[in-house]
N, C-alpha and C positions, 0 to 999 in steps of 0.2 A: 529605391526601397525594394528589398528582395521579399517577394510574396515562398511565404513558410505556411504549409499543410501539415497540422497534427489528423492522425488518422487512431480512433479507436472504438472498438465494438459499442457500446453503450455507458451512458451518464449513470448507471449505478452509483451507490454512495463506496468509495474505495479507495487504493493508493496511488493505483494508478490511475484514475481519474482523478480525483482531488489535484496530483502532478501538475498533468495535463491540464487542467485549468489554470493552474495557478501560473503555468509558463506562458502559455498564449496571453495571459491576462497582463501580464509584469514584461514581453518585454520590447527593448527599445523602440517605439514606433517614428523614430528618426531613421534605423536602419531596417524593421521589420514589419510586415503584413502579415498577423498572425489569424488564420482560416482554424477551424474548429471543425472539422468531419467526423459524424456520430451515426449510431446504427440508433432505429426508433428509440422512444421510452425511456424510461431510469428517472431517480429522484434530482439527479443534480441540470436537468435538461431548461427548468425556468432557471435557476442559477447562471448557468453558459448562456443563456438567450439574454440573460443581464447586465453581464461584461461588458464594459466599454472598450469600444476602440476594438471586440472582437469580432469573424464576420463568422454564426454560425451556422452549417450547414448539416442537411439531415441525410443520410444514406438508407432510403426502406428496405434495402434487401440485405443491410449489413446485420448479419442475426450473430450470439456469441455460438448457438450449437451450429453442428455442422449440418446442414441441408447444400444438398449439391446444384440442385435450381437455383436457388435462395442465392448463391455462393457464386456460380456463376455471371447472376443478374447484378449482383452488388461489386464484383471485379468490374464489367462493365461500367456502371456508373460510376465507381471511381477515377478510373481511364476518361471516360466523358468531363467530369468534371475536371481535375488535370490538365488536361487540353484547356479546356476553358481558364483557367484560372492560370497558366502559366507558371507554379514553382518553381523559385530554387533550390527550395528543399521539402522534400516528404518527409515527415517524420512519424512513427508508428510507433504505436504503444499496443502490448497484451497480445497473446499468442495466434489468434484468429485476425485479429486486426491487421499485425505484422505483415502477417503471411498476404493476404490481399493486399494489401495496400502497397507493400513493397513493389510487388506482381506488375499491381496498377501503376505505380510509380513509373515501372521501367518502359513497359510499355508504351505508355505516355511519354517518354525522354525528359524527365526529371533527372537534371545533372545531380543530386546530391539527394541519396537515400540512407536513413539514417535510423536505428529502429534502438529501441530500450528496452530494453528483458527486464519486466516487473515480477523476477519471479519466473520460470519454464513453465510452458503446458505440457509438462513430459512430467508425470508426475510418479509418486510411488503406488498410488492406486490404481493405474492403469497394468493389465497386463503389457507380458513383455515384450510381443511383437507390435503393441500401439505404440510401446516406448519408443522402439528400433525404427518405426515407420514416419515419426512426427519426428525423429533426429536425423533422419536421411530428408526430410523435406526441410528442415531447417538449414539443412547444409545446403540443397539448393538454391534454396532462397539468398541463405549469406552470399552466394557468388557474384548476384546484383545489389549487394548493401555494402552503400561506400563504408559506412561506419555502423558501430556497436557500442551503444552504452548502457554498463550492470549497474545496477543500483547496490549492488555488495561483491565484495573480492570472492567471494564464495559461488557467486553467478557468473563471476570473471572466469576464474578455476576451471568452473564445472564447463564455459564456454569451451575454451582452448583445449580439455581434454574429450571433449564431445569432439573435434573438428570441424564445430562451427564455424571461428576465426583464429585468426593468430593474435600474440602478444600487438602486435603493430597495429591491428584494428578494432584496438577496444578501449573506452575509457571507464573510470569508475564517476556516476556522478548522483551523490544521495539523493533518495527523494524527501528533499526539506520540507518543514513546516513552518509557518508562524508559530513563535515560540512565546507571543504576547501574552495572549490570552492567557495562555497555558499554565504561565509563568508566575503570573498574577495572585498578589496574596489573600488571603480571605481570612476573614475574624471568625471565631469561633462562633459568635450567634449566626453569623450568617451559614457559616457550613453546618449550624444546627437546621439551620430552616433547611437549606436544600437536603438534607438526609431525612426530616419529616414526612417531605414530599414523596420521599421513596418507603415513607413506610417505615424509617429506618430511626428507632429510639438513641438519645443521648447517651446510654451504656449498652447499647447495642455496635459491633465490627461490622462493615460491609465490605463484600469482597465483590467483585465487579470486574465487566469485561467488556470490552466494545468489540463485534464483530458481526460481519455477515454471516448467514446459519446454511453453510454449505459446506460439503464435504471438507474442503483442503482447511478452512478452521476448525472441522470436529468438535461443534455446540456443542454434542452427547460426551464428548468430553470434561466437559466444563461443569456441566451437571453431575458428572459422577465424581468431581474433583471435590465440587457441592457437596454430593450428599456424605464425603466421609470427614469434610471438613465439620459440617454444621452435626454430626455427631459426636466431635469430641471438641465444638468448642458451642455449647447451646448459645449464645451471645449472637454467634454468629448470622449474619443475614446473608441475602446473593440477589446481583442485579445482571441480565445480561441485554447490554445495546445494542439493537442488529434487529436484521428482520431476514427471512430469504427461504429456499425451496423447502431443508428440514426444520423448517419451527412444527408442524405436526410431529415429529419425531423427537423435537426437543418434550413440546407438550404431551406427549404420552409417557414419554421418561421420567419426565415430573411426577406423574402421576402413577408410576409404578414405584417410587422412590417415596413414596407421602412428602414431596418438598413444595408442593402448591402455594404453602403458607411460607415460604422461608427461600423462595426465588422467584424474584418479579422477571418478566420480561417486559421488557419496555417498547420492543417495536425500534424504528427509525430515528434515530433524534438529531437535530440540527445543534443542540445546547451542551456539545459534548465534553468543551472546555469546560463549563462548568461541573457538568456533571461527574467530571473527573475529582474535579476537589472535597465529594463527598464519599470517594473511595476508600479505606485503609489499602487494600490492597489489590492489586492489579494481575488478571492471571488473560493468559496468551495459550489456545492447546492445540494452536496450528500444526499439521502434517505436514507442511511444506509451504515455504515464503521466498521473497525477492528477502527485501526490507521493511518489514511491517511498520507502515505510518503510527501507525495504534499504542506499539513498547515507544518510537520516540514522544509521542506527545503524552502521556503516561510520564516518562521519564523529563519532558520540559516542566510536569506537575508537582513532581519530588513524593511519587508513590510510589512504593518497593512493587517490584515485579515480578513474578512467577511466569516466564515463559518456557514452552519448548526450542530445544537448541536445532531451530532448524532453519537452512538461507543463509540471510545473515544479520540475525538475530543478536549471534556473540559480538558482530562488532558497533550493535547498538547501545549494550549498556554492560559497565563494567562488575563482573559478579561478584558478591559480596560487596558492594557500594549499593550499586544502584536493584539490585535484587538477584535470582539464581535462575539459572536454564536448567531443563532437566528433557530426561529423552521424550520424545513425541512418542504421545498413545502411553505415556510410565504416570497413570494418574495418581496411584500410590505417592510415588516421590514429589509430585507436585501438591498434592493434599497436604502430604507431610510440611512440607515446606513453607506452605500457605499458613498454617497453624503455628510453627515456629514465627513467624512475623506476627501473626493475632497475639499473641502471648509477650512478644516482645514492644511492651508499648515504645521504651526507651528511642529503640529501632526507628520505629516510625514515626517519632515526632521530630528526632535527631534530622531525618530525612526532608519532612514536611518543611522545618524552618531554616531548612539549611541555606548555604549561600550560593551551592554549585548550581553552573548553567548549563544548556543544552551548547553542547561543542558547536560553534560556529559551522563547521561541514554537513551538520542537518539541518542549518534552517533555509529556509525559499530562498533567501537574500543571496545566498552561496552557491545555491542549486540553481539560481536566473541567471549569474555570475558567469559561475563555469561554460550552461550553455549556450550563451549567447559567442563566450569565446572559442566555444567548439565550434560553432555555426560558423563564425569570421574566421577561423581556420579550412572549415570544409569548404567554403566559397574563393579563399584566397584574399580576402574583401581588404584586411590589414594586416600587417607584416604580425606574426603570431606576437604576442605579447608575452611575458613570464609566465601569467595565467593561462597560457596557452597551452604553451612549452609542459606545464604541470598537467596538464589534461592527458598529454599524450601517450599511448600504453607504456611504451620502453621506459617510460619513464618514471610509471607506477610501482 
């Protein structure tokens, strides 16, 4: 049984955590030892301490900002722990995690280091010598990473022209969801009751969003997507899911906007499947994504979508089906947009009762699939299988 090390900065509610859980959680414990290495805190940390069959462990100096003591102390205990635990494979998720843990990996002589790009910390916010500086330590890093896998062809892309790796060291592998819940139909009294709950009247629209309230989603976005929508469709309501550093800057924006009355925020929610089914429509005002979990499970819901075209986003939902990309930070176009689907009820009931499903390559069942035969690839463990052979870059 080969002992497997996921390493990532903190249990936040996320995509790349939500992943990470759900692989440690799901996979084979005939061929696998799945360890759970986390930096303090976050909401999903009694969640991971609940997993069966997984062994989780706490890293105190693993912080997501950079502190160079902090950073230091927490390479170290990585490396200690390593040793101890003997892997055959480290695997890292999220751009600070990555980066140490790889580090620690090698250090430690971890034959098979293996890291997922959820999305780059090289962002468009950053000035342009952070950009320059976090793409030359990434290419260091990549020199001791057996392998790379993007969550979209677009982080594939942007790998191979950064000269992080080559074609030969990278696979594409979605981060899935349970597409259950999601999926699940609900009767009109009942999606009347959960829209009450929000406040939200029977000939009232709610447009609605799930996301953390940090820069790289642009809340303030979403709000001013808000306030042009709910002035040319008064019906209109707005909910936004999330909790994080700018909720005072969402809350003051509110209130420069008089939308106090006509967008809840709701904080953290666990009930998110559900609360998806009392959406009309779903808006996304990300500045920069891997593959946002959020437009697939939206889209397992059968709620039109309004995101920005940024990551890879485009190869999440097909536009004019499943809803429209529009450019990040274009709030006009995305308002606009947003009010053509309020207006189109046809649209969205056509959608709601429809029969299409979430493509088989986004859900966990696909995404456990793949990585377990990338694992048995990187280890040598069975002769590659078909499913293998398809993982492979050249072959993408």
């Amino acid at each position: 049984m080969h002992v497997v090390c996921h390493v990532i900065t903190k249990l936040e509610l996320g995509g790349a955590q939500e992943v990470a859980m759900q692989v440690v959680s799901g996979l084979d414990r005939r061929r696998f030892r799945p360890v759970l290495l986390a930096g303090p805190g976050g909401l999903l940390t009694d969640e991971a301490h609940a997993l069966e069959g997984v062994e989780v462990r706490t890293i105190p100096s693993l912080l997501r900002e950079i502190r160079p003591l902090h950073d230091v102390r927490a390479l170290w205990e990585l490396v200690g722990t390593f040793r101890r635990l003997r892997p055959k494979i480290v695997h890292t998720h999220s751009s600070k995690a990555g980066i140490l843990g790889r580090l620690a990996a090698w250090l430690a002589g971890v034959p098979c280091i293996l890291h997922t790009i959820h999305g780059y910390g090289v962002t468009p916010a950053q000035p342009f010598w952070q950009q320059k500086a976090l793409i030359a330590l990434e290419r260091m890093v990549g020199r001791i990473t057996t392998h790379w896998v993007a969550v979209s062809q677009a982080d594939r892309r942007q790998g191979i022209e950064w000269g992080l790796f080559t074609a030969s060291k990278v696979s594409v592998v979605r981060p899935g969801i349970d597409p259950t819940a999601f999926a699940a139909r609900i009767e009109s009294p009942e999606r009347d009751r959960l829209r009450a709950m929000l406040g939200v009247a029977p000939d009232q629209l709610l447009v609605g969003t799930v996301s953390c309230l940090k820069p790289q989603k642009s809340p303030e976005d979403f709000v001013r997507v808000a306030a042009l929508v709910c002035q040319r469709v008064p019906a209109a309501r707005c909910v936004l899911v999330g909790d994080g550093a700018l909720r005072p800057k969402v809350e003051a924006l509110l209130l420069e906007q008089g939308l106090q009355d006509r967008v809840t925020l709701l904080g953290w929610r666990r009930d998110v499947a559900a609360l998806l089914k009392a959406f009309d429509v779903f808006v996304l005002t990300s500045q920069w994504e891997g593959l946002p979990c959020a437009i697939l499970e939206a889209r397992a819901s059968r709620i039109p979508i309004v995101a920005t075209r940024v990551g890879g986003a485009a190869e999440a939902i097909v536009e004019g089906i499943q809803g429209t990309l529009c450019p990040a930070g274009d709030v006009r176009a995305m308002a606009e947009r947003v009010c053509q689907i309020l207006e189109d009820e046809r649209f969205r009931v056509d959608l709601r009762t429809g029969t299409q499903e979430l493509p088989e390559e986004f859900t966990i069942q696909e995404t456990l699939k793949q990585y377990q035969s990338l694992y048995a690839y990187l280890l040598h463990a069975t002769r590659p299988s078909e499913d293998v052979m398809k993982l492979q870059p050249n072959r993408l």
